[in-house]
N, C-alpha and C positions, 0 to 999 in steps of 0.2 A: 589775775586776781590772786591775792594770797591763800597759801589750804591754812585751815583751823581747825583743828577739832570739834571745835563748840556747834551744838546743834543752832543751824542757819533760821531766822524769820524771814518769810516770804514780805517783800516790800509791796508786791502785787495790792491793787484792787485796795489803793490807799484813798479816802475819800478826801475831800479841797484840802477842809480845817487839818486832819491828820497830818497833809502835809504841810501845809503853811507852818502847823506849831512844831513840827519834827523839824524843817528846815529851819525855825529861826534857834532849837537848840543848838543844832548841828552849826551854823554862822555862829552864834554866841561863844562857842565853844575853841571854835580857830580863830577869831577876832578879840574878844573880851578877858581872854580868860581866867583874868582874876575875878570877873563879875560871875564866873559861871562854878555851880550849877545856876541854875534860875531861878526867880520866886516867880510865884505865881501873878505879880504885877508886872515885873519884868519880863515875863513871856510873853504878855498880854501886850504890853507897848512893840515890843519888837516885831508881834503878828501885825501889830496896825501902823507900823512905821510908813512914811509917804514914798522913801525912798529904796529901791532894791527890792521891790513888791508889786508884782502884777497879778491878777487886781487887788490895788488897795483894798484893805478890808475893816472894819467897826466893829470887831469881835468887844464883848463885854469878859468879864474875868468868870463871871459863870459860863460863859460858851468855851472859854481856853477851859477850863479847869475839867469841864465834862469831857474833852478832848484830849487831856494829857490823859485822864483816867481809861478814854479805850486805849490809847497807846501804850498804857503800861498794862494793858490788857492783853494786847499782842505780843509784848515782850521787849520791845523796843525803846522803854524807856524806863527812867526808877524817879523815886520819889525819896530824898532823903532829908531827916533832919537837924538844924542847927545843936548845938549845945542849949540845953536846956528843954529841947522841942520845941520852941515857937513858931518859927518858922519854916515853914517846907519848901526844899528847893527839889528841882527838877532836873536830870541829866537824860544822857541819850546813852542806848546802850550799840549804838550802830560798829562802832570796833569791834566788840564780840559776838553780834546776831548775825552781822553778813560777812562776804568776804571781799566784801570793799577794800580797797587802797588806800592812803591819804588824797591820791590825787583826784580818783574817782569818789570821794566822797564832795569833795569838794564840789566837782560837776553836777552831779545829784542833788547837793544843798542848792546851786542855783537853780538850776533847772524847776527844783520844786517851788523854791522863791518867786519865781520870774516866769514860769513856762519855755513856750519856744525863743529861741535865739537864733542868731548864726555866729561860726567859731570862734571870730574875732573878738568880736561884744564877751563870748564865755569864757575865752581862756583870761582875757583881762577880766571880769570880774570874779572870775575861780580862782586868782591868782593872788588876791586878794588875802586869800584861805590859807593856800599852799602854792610855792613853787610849782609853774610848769615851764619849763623853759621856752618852749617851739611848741608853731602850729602841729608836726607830727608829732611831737609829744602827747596833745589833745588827741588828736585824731586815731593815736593809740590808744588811750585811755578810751575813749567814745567807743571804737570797735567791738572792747572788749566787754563796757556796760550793753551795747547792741547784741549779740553774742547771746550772752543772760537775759536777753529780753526786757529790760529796764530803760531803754533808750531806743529811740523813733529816728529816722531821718528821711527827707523829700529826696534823697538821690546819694550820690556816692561822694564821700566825705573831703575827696580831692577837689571838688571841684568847686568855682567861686560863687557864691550868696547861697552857700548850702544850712537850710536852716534843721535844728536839732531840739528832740524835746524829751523828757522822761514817758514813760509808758507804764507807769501809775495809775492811769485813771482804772475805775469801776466802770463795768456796762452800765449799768444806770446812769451814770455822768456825763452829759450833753457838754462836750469839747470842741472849742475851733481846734482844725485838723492843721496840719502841716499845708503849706501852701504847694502847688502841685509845682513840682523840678521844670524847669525849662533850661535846654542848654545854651549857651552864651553863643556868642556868634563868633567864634571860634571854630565851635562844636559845628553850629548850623553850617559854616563854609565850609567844611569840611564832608556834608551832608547830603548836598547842593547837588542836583545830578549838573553835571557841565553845562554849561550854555553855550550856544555859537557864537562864535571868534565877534561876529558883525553885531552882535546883542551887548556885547557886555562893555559896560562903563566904566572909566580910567577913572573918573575924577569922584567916584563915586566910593573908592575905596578907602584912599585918606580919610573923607568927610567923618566915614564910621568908623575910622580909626582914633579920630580926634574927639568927637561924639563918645568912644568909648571910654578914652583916657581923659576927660572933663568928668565922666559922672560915678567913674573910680575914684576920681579924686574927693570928689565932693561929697559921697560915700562917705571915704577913710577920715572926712574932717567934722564928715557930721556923728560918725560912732566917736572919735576922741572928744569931741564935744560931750556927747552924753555920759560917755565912762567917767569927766572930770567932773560933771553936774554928780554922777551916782558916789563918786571917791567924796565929794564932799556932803553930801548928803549923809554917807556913812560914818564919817568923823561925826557929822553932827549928831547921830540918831545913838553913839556909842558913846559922846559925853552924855546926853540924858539918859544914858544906862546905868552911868557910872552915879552920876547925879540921884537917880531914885534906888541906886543901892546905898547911895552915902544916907537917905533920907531913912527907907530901912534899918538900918543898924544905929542910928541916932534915936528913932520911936525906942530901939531896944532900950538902950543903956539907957534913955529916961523913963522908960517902964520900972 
């Protein structure tokens, strides 16, 4: 993580909305950015967009707007305005509160967006944000939000279907957990006390070999399926961004 001088805000013990409205500045901001800071309608569409959002949510602009105000309560984010003051837009102050990365913020904005994942599905839709080149690239970055205690995992980051979540939540906040690690049967034969020579089965080995590399496959073609479902989804939710800021600044100039 980068040192800064700037005295740090604790991310800790961030409640849902906090994060859904702080992640959809933070996505705004590496995605949009000529649309960003934000208006208070535009933050509001992008909290309830259908894509890139787990769980979807029906916030109203009085639930965003009381929402940005704790957050810029904490420190974490500003409120500034247009020429004239009519309009207030909203930024994230996450570059100089934490000692975030680009690349780790990027993880954080999904993570907070979307919950649990596994690395695959994150680094393609982190990458969206910011460059990561390689799985260990992520896996670096993850460590390091792990580390600061910002970041969850069900097992050790090497290994395959490892799934990964922020560590955000408040005690008060009833969370599905991380699904509990189980090692692949790789792992498991290697585990295995020996059998006797007369027990063990030839033709039994292939079968799970083939069984394994069929539901790898079919894995790896069902997350590019959905990453191509979420890339378009996000084009789509980012012309209507673009669309109700164009809508915005036309109310102006006919005001």
């Amino acid at each position: 993580m980068s040192e800064s001088s700037t005295e740090h805000v604790s991310l800790k013990d961030l409640p849902r909305k906090q994060r859904r409205v702080l992640g959809v500045l933070l996505e705004k901001a590496f995605t949009v950015p000529e649309q960003y800071p934000l208006t208070l309608k535009a933050a509001t569409t992008g909290c309830n967009q259908k894509n890139n959002r787990d769980p979807v949510s029906n916030y109203d602009e009085d639930d965003v707007l009381e929402t940005l105000n704790q957050l810029q309560e904490r420190g974490l984010i500003g409120c500034l305005h247009t020429e004239g003051g009519r309009t207030e837009r909203y930024r994230h102050y996450m570059r100089h509160k934490t000692p975030l990365n680009e690349q780790q913020l990027a993880i954080m904005t999904e993570l907070m967006l979307r919950g649990k994942q596994q690395l695959g599905e994150l680094r393609t839709r982190a990458s969206r944000m910011v460059g990561i080149d390689s799985q260990e690239d992520l896996r670096r970055e993850l460590q390091s939000l792990m580390d600061a205690g910002l970041v969850r995992a069900n097992g050790p980051l090497d290994r395959r279907g490892i799934e990964v979540d922020h560590d955000l939540y408040p005690r008060s906040e009833n969370h599905e957990p991380l699904a509990t690690y189980s090692v692949d049967d790789s792992d498991a034969v290697t585990s295995r006390p020996a059998s006797p020579p007369q027990q063990m089965s030839r033709p039994a080995v292939p079968e799970v070999l083939v069984s394994n590399a069929s539901n790898e496959r079919f894995t790896n073609l069902e997350s590019m399926i959905r990453e191509l479902r979420d890339e378009l989804a996000s084009v789509r939710s980012e012309f209507q961004t673009l669309q109700n800021s164009f809508e915005d600044l036309r109310r102006q100039l006919g005001g």
